[in-house]
VEXGURO-778568 format. One line per field, with one value per residue: x, y, z of N, C-alpha, C in turn; residue in one letter; residue number from 1. Coordinates in Angstrom, 1 decimal. Layout:
n_px <- (X; ...)
n_py <- (Y; ...)
n_pz <- (Z; ...)
ca_px <- (X; ...)
ca_py <- (Y; ...)
ca_pz <- (Z; ...)
c_px <- (X; ...)
c_py <- (Y; ...)
c_pz <- (Z; ...)
resn <- (a; ...)
resi <- (NUM; ...)
//
This chain:
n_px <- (79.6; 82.0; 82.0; 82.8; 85.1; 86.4; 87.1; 87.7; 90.8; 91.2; 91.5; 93.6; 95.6; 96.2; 96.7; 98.1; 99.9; 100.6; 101.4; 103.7; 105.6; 105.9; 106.8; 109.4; 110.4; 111.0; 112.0; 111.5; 108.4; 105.6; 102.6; 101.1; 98.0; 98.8; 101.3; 101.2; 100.0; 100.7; 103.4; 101.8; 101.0; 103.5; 104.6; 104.0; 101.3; 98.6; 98.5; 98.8; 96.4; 94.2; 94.9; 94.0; 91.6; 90.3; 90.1; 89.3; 86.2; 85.9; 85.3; 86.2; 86.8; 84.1; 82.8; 83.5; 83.4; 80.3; 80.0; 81.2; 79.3; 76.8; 74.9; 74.1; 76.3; 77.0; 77.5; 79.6; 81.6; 81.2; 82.7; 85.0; 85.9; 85.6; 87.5; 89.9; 90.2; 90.6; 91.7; 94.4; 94.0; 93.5; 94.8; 95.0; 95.9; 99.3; 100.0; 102.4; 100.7; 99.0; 98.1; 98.6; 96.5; 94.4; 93.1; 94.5; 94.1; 91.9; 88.7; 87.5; 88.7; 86.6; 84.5)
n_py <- (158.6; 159.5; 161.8; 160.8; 159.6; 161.6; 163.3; 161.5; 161.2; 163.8; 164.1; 162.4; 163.5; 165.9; 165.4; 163.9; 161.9; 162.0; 165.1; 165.1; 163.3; 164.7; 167.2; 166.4; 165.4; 168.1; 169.3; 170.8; 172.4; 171.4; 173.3; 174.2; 173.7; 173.3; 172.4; 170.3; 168.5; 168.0; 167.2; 164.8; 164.0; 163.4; 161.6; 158.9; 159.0; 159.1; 157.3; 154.9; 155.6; 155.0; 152.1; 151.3; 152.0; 150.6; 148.3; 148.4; 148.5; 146.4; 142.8; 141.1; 142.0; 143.4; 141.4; 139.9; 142.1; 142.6; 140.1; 140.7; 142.4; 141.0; 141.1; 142.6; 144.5; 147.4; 149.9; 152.8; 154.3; 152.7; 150.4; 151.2; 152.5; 149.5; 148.6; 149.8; 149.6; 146.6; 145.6; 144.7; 142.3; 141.0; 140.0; 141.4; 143.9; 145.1; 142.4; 140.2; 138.9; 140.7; 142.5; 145.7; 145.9; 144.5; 142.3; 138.9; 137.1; 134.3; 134.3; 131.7; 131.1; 132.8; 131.5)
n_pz <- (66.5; 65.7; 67.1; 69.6; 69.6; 68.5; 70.8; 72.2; 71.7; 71.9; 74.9; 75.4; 73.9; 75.3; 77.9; 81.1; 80.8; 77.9; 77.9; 80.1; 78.5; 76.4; 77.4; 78.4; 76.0; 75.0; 77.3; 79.0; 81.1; 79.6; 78.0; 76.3; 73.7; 70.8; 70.5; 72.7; 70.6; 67.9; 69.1; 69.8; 67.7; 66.0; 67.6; 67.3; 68.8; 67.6; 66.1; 67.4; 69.0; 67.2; 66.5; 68.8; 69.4; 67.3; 67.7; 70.5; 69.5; 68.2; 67.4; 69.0; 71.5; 72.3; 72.7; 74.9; 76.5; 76.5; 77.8; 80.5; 81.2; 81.0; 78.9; 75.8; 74.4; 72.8; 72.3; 72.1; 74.3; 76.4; 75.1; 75.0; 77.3; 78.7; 77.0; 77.6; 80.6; 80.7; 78.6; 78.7; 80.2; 78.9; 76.9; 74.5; 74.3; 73.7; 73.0; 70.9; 68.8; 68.1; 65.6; 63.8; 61.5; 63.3; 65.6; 65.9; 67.4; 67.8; 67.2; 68.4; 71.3; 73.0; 72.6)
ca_px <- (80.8; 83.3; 82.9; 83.5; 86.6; 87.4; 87.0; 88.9; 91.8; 92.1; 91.6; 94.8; 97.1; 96.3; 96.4; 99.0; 100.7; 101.2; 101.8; 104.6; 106.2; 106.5; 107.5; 110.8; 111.4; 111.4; 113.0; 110.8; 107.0; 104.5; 101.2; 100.9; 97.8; 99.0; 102.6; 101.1; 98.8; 102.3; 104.0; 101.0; 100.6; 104.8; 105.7; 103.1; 99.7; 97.5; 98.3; 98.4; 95.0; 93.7; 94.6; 93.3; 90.1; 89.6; 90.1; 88.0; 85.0; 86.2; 84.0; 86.8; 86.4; 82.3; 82.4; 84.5; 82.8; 79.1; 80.2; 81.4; 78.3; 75.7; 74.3; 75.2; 77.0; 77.2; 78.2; 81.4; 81.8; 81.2; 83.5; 86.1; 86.6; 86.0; 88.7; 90.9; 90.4; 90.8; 92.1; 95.7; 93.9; 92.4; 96.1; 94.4; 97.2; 100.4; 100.0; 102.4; 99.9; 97.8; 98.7; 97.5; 95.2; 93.1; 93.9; 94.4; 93.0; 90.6; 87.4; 86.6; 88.9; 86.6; 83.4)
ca_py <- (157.9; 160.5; 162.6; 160.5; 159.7; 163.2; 163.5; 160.6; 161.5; 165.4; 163.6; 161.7; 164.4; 166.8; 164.3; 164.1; 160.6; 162.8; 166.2; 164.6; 163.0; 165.8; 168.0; 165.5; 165.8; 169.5; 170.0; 172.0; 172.1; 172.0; 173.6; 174.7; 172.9; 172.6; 171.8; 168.9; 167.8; 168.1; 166.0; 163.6; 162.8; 162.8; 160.7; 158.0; 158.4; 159.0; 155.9; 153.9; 155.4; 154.4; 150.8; 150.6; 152.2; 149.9; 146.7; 148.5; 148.6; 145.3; 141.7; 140.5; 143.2; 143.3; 140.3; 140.3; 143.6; 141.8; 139.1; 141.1; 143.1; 140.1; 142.3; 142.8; 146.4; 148.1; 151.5; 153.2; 154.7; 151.6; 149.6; 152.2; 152.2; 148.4; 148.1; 150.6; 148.8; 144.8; 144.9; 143.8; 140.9; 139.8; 139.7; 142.2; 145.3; 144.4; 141.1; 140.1; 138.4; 141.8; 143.9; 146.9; 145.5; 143.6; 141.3; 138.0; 135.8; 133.6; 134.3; 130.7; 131.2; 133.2; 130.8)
ca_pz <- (67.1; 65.4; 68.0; 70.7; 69.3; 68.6; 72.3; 73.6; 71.0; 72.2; 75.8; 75.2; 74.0; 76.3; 79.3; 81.7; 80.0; 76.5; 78.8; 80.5; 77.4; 75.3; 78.5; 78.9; 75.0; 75.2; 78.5; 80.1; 81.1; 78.3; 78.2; 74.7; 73.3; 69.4; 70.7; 72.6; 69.2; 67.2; 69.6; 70.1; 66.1; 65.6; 68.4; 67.2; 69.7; 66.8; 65.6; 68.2; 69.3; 66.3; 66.5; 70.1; 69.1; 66.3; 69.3; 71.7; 68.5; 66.9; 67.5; 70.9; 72.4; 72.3; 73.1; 76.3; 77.3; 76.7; 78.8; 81.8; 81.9; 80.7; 77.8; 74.4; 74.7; 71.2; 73.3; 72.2; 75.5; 77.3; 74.7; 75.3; 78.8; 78.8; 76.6; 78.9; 81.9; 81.0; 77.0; 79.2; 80.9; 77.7; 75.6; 73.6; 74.2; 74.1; 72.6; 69.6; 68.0; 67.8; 64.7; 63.7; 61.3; 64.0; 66.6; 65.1; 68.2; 67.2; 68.3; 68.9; 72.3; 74.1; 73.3)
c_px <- (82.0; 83.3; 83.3; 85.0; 87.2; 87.8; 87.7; 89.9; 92.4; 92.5; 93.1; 96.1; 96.9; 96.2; 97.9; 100.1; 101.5; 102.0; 103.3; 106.0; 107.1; 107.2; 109.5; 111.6; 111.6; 112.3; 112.8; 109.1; 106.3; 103.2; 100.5; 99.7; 98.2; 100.3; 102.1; 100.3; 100.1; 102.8; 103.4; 101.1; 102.1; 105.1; 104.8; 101.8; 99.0; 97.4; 98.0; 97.5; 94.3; 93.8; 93.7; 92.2; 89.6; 89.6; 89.3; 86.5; 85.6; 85.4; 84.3; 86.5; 85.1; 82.3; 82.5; 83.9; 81.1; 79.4; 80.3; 79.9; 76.6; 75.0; 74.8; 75.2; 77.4; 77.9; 79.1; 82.0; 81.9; 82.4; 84.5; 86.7; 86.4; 87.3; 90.2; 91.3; 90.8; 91.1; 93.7; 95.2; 93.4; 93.8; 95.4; 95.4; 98.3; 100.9; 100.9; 101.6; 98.6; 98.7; 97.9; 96.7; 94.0; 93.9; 93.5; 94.6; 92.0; 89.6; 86.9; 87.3; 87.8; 84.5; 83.2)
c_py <- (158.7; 161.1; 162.3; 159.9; 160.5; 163.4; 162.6; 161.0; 162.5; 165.4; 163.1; 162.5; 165.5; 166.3; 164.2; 163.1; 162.0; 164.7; 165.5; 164.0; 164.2; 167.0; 167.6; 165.6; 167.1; 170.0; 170.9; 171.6; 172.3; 172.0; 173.9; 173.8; 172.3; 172.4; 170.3; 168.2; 167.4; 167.0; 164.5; 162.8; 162.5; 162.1; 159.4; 157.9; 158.3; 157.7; 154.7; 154.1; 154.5; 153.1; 150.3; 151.3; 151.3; 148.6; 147.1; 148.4; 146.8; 144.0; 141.6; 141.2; 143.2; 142.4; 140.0; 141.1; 143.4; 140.7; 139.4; 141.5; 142.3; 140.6; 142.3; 144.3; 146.6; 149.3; 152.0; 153.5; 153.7; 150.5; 149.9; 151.8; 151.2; 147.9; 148.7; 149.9; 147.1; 144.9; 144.1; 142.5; 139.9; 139.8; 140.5; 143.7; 144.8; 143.3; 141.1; 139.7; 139.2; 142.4; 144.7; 146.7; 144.9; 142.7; 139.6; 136.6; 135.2; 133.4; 133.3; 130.5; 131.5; 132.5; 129.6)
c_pz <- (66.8; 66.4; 69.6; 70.4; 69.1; 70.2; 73.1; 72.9; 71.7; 74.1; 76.1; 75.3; 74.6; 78.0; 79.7; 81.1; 78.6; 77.1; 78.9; 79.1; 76.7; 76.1; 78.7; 77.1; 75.0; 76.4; 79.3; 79.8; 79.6; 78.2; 77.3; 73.9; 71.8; 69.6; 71.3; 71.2; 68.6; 67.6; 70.0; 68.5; 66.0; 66.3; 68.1; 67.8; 69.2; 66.7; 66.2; 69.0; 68.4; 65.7; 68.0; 70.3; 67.8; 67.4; 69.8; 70.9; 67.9; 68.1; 69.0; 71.7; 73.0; 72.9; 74.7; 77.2; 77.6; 77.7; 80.3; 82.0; 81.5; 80.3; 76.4; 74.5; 72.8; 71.5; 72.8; 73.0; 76.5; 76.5; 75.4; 76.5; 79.5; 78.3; 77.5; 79.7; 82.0; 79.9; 77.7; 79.2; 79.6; 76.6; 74.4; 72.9; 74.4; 73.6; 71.5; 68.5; 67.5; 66.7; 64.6; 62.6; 61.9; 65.0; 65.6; 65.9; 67.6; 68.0; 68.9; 70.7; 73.4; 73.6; 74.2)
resn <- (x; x; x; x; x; x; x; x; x; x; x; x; x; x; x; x; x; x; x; x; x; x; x; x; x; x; x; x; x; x; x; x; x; x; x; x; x; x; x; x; x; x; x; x; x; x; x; x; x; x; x; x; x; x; x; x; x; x; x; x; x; x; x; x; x; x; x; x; x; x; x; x; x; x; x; x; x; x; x; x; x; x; x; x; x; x; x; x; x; x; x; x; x; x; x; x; x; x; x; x; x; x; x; x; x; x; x; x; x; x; x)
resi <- (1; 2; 3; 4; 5; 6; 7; 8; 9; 10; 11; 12; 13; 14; 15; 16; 17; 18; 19; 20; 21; 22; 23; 24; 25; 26; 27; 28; 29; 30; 31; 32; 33; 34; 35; 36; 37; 38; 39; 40; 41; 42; 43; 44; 45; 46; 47; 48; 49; 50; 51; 52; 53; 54; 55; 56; 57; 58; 59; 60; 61; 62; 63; 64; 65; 66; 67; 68; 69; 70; 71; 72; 73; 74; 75; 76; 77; 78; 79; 80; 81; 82; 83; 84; 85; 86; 87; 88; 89; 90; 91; 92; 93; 94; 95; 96; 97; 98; 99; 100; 101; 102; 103; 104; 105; 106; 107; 108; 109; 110; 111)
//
C-alpha cells in the first residue's frame, strides 16, 4: 500500500492542480520536479493528502465504496478513486465536522 500512495502523492504534486499553483506563486511556468515537491509539502498538499488518504482507507469510506459497488472493497486503488469521485457527495471532504484525525460522522448514518 506504500507504494500506491507514493504514487498518488508524486501524482499530485506533479499534476496540473499543484503545477499551476506553484506556477502563479513563482510567476512564471514551473517544470522543475523538486521545486514542484518543495512547493507541494510547504504550501500544505502533503498534509492534506494525508488526511484524505486516511478517509479514503478509513471504515465510511469502505463502506460507502462497498455499497456503490455491492462488494466488500478492501482495494486501495479502488478506495482511492471512490473516495476522489463521491467523498463530496458523502460530506466526507469539505465537511466541518471532518478533522484531520478522522471524520467524526457516525457510522450509524450510513446503516
Amino acid at each position: 500500500m506504500m507504494e500506491l500512495r507514493i504514487r498518488l502523492q508524486l501524482a499530485e504534486a506533479f499534476g496540473p492542480d499543484n503545477r499551476w499553483y506553484c506556477s502563479e506563486a513563482y510567476g512564471r511556468n514551473i517544470d522543475d520536479p523538486e521545486l514542484l515537491l518543495r512547493y507541494y509539502v510547504g504550501s500544505g498538499g502533503a498534509a492534506d493528502f494525508a488526511d484524505r488518504f486516511n478517509q479514503a482507507m478509513g471504515m465510511l469510506n469502505r463502506w460507502y465504496c462497498s455499497q456503490f459497488y455491492q462488494c466488500d472493497v478492501r482495494d486501495p486503488r479502488i478506495l482511492w478513486e471512490y473516495y476522489m469521485k463521491h467523498a463530496t457527495g458523502l460530506g466526507l471532504r469539505g465537511n466541518p465536522r471532518c478533522a484531520a484525525d478522522g471524520c467524526r460522522v457516525e457510522l450509524s448514518i450510513a446503516c
